[in-house]
C-alpha positions in Angstrom: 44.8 -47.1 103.8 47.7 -47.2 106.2 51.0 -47.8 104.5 53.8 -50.2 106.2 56.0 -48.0 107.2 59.0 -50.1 108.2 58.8 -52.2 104.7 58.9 -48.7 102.7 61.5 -47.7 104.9 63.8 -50.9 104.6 63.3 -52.0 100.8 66.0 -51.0 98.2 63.4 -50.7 95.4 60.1 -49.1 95.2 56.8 -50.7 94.8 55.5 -47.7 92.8 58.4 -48.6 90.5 55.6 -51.1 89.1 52.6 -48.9 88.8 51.7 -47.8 85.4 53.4 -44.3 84.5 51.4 -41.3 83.2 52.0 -40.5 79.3 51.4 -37.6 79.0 54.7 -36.3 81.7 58.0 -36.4 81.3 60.3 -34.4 84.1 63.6 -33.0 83.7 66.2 -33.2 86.8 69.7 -31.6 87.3 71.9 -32.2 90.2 73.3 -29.8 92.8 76.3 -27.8 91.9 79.1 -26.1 93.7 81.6 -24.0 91.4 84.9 -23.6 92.0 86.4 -19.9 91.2 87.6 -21.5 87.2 83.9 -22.0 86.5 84.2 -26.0 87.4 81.4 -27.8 88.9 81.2 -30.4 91.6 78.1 -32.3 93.5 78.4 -31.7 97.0 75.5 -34.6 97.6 73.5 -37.3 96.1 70.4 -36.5 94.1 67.6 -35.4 96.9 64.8 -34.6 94.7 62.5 -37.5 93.9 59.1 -37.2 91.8 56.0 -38.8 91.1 53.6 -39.6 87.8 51.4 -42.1 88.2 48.4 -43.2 86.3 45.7 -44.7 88.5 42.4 -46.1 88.1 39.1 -44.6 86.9 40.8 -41.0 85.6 43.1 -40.8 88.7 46.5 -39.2 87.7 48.9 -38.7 90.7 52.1 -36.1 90.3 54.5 -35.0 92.9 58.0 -33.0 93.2 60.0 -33.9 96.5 62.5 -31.7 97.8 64.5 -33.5 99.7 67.4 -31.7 102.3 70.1 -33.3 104.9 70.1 -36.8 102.7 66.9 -38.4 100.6 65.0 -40.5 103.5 62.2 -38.2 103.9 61.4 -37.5 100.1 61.8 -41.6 99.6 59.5 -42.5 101.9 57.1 -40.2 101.5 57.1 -41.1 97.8 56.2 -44.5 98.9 53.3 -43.6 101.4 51.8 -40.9 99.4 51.1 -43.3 96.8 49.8 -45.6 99.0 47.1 -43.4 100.8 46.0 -41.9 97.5 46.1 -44.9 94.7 44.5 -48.0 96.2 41.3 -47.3 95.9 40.8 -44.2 98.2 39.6 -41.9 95.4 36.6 -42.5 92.9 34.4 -40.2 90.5 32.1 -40.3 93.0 34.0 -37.5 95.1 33.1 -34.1 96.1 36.0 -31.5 96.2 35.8 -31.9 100.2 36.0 -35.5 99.9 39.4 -35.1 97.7 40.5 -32.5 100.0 39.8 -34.6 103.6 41.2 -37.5 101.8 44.5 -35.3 100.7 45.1 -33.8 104.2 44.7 -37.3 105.9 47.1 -38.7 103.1 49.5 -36.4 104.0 49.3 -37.0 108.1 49.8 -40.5 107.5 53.1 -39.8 105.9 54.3 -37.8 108.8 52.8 -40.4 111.2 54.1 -43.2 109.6 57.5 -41.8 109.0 57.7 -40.9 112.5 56.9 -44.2 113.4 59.9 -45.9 111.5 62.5 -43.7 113.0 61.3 -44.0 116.9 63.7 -46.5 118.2 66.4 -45.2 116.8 65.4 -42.1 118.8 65.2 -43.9 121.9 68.6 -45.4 120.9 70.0 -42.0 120.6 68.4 -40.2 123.6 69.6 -43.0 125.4 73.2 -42.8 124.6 73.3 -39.1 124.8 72.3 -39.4 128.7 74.8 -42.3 129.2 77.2 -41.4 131.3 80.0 -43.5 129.6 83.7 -44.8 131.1 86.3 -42.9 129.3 87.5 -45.6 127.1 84.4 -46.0 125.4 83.7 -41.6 124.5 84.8 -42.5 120.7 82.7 -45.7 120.0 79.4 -43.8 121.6 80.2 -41.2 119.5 80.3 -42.6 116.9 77.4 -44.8 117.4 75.0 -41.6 118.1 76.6 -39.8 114.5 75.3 -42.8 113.1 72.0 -42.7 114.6 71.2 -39.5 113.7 72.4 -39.9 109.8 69.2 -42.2 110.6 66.7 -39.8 111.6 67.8 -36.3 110.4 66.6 -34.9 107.5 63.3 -33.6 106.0 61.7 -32.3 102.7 59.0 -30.4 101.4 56.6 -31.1 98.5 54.1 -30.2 95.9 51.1 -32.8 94.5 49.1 -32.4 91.9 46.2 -34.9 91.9 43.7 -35.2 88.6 40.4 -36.7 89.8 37.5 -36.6 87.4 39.4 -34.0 85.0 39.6 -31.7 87.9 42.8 -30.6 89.2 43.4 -30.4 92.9 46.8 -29.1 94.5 48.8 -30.1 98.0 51.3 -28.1 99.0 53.8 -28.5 102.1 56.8 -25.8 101.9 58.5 -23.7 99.0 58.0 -25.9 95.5 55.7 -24.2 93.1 53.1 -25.3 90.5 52.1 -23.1 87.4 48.9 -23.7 84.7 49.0 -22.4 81.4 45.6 -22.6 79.8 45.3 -21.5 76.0 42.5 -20.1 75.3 40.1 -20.5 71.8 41.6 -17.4 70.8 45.0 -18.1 71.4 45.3 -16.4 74.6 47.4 -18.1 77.6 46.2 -17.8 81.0 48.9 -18.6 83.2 48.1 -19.1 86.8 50.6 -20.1 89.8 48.5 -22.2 92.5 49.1 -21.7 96.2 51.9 -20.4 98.0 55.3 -20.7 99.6 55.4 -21.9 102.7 58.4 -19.9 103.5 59.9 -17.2 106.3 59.0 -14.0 104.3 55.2 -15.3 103.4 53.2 -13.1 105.8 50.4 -15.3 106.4 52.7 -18.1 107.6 54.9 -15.5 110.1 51.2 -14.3 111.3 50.9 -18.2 111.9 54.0 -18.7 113.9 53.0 -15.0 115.9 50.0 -17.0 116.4 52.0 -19.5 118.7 54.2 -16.8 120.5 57.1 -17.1 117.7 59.4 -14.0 117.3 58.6 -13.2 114.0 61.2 -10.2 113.7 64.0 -12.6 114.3 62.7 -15.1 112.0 62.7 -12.3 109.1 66.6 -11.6 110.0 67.7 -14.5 110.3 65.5 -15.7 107.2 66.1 -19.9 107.7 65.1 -22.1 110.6 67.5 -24.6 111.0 68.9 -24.2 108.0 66.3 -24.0 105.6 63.9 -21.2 104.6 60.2 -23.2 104.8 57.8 -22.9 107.2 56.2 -26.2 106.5 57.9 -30.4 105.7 57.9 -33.6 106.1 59.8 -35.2 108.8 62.6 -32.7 110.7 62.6 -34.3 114.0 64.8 -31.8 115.1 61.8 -29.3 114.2 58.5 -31.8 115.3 60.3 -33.4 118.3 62.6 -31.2 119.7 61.6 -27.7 118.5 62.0 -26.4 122.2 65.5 -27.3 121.7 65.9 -24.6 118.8 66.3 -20.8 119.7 64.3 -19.7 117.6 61.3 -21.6 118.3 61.9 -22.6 122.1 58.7 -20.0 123.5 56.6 -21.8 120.7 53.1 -23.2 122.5 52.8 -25.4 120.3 54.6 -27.3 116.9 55.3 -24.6 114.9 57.1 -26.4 111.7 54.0 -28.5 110.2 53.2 -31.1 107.7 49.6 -29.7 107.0 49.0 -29.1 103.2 47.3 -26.0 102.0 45.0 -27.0 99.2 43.1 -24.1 97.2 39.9 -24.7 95.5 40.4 -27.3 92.7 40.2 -26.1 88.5 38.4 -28.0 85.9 40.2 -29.1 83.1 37.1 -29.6 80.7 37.9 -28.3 77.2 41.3 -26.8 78.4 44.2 -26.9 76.2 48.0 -26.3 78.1 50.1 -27.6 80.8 51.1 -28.1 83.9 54.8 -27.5 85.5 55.5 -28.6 89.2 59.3 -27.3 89.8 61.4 -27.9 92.7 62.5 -25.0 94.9 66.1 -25.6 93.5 65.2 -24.8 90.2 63.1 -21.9 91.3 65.8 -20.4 93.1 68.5 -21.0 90.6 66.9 -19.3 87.6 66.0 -16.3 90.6 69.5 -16.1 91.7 70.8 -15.6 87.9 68.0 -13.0 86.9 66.0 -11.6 90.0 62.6 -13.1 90.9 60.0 -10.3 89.3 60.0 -12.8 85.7 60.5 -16.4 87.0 57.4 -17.8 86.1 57.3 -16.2 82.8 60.8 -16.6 81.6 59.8 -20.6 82.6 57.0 -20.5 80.9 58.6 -19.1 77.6 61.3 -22.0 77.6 58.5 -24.9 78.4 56.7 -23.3 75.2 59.6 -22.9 73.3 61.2 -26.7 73.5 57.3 -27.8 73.2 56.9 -26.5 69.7 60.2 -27.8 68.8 60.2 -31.5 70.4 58.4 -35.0 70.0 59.1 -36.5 73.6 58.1 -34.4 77.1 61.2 -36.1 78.6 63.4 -34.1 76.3 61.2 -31.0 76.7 61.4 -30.8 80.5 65.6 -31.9 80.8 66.2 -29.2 77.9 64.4 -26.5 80.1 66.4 -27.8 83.0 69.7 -27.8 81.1 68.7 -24.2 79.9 68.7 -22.9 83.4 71.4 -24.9 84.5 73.7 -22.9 81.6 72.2 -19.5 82.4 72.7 -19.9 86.2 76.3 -21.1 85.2 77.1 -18.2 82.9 75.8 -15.8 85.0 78.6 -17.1 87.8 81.2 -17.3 85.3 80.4 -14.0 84.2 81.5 -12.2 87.2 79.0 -9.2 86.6 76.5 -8.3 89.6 74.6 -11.2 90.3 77.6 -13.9 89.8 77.9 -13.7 93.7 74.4 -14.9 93.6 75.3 -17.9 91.9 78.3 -20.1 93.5 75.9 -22.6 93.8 72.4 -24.0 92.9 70.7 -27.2 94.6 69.1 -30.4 92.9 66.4 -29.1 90.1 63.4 -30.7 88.9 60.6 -30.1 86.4 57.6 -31.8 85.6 55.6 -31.1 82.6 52.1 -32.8 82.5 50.6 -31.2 79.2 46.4 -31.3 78.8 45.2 -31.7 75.3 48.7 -30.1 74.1 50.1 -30.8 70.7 53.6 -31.7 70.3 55.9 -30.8 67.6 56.1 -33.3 64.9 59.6 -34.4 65.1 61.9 -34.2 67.4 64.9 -31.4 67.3 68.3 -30.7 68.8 67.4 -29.1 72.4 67.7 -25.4 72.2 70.9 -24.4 73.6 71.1 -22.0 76.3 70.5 -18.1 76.2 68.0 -16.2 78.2 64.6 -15.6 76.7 63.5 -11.9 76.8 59.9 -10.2 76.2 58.9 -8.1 73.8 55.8 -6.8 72.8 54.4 -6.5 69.5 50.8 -5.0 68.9 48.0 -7.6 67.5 44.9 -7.1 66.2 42.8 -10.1 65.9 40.9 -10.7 62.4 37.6 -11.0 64.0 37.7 -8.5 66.0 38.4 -4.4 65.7 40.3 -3.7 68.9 43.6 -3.8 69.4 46.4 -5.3 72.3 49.6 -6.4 72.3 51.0 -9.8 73.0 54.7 -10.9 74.1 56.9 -12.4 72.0 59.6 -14.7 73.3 63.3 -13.5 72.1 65.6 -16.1 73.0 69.4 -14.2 73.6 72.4 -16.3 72.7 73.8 -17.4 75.6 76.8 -16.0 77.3 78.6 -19.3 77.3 80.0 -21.1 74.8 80.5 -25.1 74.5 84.1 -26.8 74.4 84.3 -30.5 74.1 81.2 -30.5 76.7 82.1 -28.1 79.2 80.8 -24.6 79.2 82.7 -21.5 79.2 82.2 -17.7 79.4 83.0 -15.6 76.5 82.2 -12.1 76.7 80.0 -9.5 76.7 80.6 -9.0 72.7 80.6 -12.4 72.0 76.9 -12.7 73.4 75.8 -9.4 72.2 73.5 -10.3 68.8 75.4 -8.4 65.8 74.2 -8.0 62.2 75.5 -11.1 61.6 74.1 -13.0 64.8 70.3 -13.0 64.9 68.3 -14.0 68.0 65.2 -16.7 67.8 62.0 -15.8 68.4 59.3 -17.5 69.2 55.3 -17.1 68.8 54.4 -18.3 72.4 53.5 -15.8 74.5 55.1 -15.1 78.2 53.1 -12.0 79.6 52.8 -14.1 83.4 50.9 -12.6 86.1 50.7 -14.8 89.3 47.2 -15.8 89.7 46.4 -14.3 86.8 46.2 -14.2 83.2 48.7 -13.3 80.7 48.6 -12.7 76.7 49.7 -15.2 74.7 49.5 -15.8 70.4 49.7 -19.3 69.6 47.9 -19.5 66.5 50.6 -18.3 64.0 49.0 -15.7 63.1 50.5 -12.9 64.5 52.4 -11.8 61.7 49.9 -12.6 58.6 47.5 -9.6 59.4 48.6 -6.1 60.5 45.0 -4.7 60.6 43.4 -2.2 58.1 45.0 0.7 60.0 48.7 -0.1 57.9 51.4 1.9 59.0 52.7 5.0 57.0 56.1 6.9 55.8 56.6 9.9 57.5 58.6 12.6 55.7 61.7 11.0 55.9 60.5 7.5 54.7 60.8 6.0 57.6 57.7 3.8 58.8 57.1 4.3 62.6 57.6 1.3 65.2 55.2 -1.0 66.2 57.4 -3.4 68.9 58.2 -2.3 71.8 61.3 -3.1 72.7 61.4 -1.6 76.1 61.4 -4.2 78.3 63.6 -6.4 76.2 66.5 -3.2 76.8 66.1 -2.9 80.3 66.1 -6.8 81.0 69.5 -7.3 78.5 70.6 -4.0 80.2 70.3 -5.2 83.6 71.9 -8.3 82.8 75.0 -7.3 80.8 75.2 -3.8 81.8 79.3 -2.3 81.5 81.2 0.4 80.8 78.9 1.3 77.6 75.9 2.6 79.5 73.1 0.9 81.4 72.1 -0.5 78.3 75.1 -2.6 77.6 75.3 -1.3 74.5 71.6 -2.3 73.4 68.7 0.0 72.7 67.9 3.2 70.9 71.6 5.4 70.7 
């Protein structure tokens, strides 16, 4: 169905605002952030995210994250649109996977046509005054005019859907967002599972793309943006739809290069599957990266979902508590001034939606936890009903390096977050071994700790029983994060 694109564009309040909201959701959303060198923060520009979590007819559940960049227009709109090519009666039960997926890829092509559509006079408008040769009492006025035409039309975003059709799950992804499903298994095992791809300038498969259409794909790894952002794939641009030829990079391009194509991987059945599902924004991907590396993003997020899950009654306060976590541990890293603080002057607008299948909640709700990062460690396990043995990951959650003063977060230091005999850290039961498109270990059932197995440990000589958690990884994480002058261990680990 064809959305009115110049009503969605001109009207101050959504129509989706009246369409009946999924239950089982609740997202989480910080905004940007600038710090000055005193650790103070300040929003450099409105909110650009924007999200959806609607509930439709006959099992239809629609769930988006926009990322929105060079103002909101883009991630508004297509808000709008999407909704209306996929929840007025364009999907039923009836529908094969290809019929979801033609119906998905059209969806999104109306968005970009339709959006287009709304913003072509002013276009005309503005290539018309840029070629007017104007008397030299009127320069300022045209000028004027044309930067207010093209606060109009610029701008873009990029964005992830998750559709539930049926109780299957079908993804569509256009640029660098990312969605993660954790399944638990019957034996309280986690599968955790990150669908699709970035759509970004070091993803191979999009730079083989671009050599594709005569694209200098050397320069686009150096430079590592094109026109300002790092995707490979949005909504809207015109700069990069209309006027590519007009950008360096992409001027011996045969043909559009930046597109608004989804990539939609086979869909997953949620029949008898117990877990959730996370769609994050590229801002809060790349905050928690720039405060701890990328190699354990998806399982440090993971670990905090769990964590406030088993604590917390309502899925809004679950997802902003994860969101405020990162928030803190990107801002403490910064005020820490230790390696990566360079990494994190700044972090964009963040956004987390939690859409939990079949998932109980805690039974009451409790304070949010308060910052810290959450570390691995492994512990072996040996199931009761069955005689081999493995090893699952507990999640250790690390005071945080910042303390709280009348609402405002400060650094302390390094012995002040360092857990003493008298400071414990909080573990959890729920698993974060995360292995992209893959499984992982989890223990959910409680039961890790009642049964050690038949094969107990014994004294040596010296009275002393041998260790049985592995601690390994937990030292070179909290090493790597608050390594100083005490050794690369920052004064953790075995002396």
């Amino acid at each position: 169905m064809a959305a009115e694109p110049k009503a969605l564009m001109q009207s101050q309040q959504s129509w989706t605002d009246d369409l009946p909201l999924c239950q089982m959701c609740g997202v989480g959303t910080a905004p940007n952030c600038v710090y000055s060198p005193d650790g103070k923060g300040t929003q450099s520009h409105p909110m650009e995210d924007r999200h959806l979590r609607l509930r439709g007819e006959e099992g239809c559940f629609l769930y988006a994250v926009f990322n929105g960049y060079d103002g909101n227009r883009v991630a508004d709109f297509a808000a709008q649109c999407l909704t209306a090519e996929l929840l007025l009666g364009q999907l039923n039960s009836s529908h094969t996977d290809n019929d979801v997926r033609r119906i998905l890829i059209q969806a999104f092509d109306a968005v970009e046509k339709s959006y287009f559509s709304t913003i072509d006079e002013a276009l005309a408008r503005k290539a018309h005054l840029s070629n007017y040769v104007m008397p030299h009492n009127e320069s300022q006025k045209v000028q004027e005019r044309l930067k207010e035409l093209e606060q109009e039309v610029s701008g873009g975003a990029t964005t992830v859907v998750a559709l539930i059709l049926s109780n299957k799950l079908y993804i569509a992804n256009v640029g660098t967002n990312r969605v993660l499903l954790c399944k638990s298994s019957s034996d309280g095992q986690n599968q955790v599972l990150q669908i699709g791809r970035p759509h970004s300038t070091d993803n191979e498969e999009e730079l083989q793309r671009l050599a594709a259409l005569g694209v200098d794909t050397a320069r686009i790894r150096q430079a590592g943006q094109i026109a300002g952002q790092n995707s490979t794939r949005r909504l809207g641009d015109y700069r990069l739809k209309i006027n590519y030829n007009e950008i360096d990079l992409l001027s011996v391009a045969t043909a559009k290069p930046i597109i608004a194509e989804p990539e939609i991987p086979g869909s997953h059945s949620l029949d008898n599957v117990t877990g959730f599902l996370l769609l994050m924004s590229e801002g809060l991907i790349n905050a928690l990266e720039s405060a701890h590396g990328p190699e354990q993003v998806n399982q440090e997020i993971v670990a905090m979902v769990a964590a406030e899950l088993a604590q917390q009654s309502s899925l809004e306060a679950v997802a902003q508590s994860v969101v405020e976590r990162v928030k803190r541990l990107h801002h403490d890293v910064f005020a820490s001034g230790r390696q990566r603080a360079a990494y994190c002057s700044r972090h964009e607008d963040m956004t987390l939606l939690i859409r939990t299948i079949n998932y109980p909640l805690a039974d009451a709700a409790l304070t949010p936890t308060q910052g810290g990062r959450i570390y691995p460690v492994s512990v072996p396990y040996s199931n009761s009903q069955s005689t081999s043995k493995t090893s699952v990951t507990l999640s250790l959650v690390m005071p945080s390096q910042g303390t709280l003063t009348n609402g405002t977060n400060t650094a302390s230091t390094l012995e002040e977050g360092t857990p003493t005999p008298g400071q414990s850290p909080t573990a959890t039961l729920q698993s974060t071994n995360t292995q992209t498109q893959s499984s992982s270990s989890s223990s959910g059932d409680g039961s890790l700790f009642r049964q050690r197995g038949s094969q107990a440990a014994q004294p040596d000589e010296t009275g002393r029983v041998p260790p049985y958690v592995d601690f390994s990884q937990f030292y070179r994480l909290w090493g790597a994060d608050n390594s100083d002058s005490r050794g690369p261990l920052g004064g953790l680990g075995p002396q």
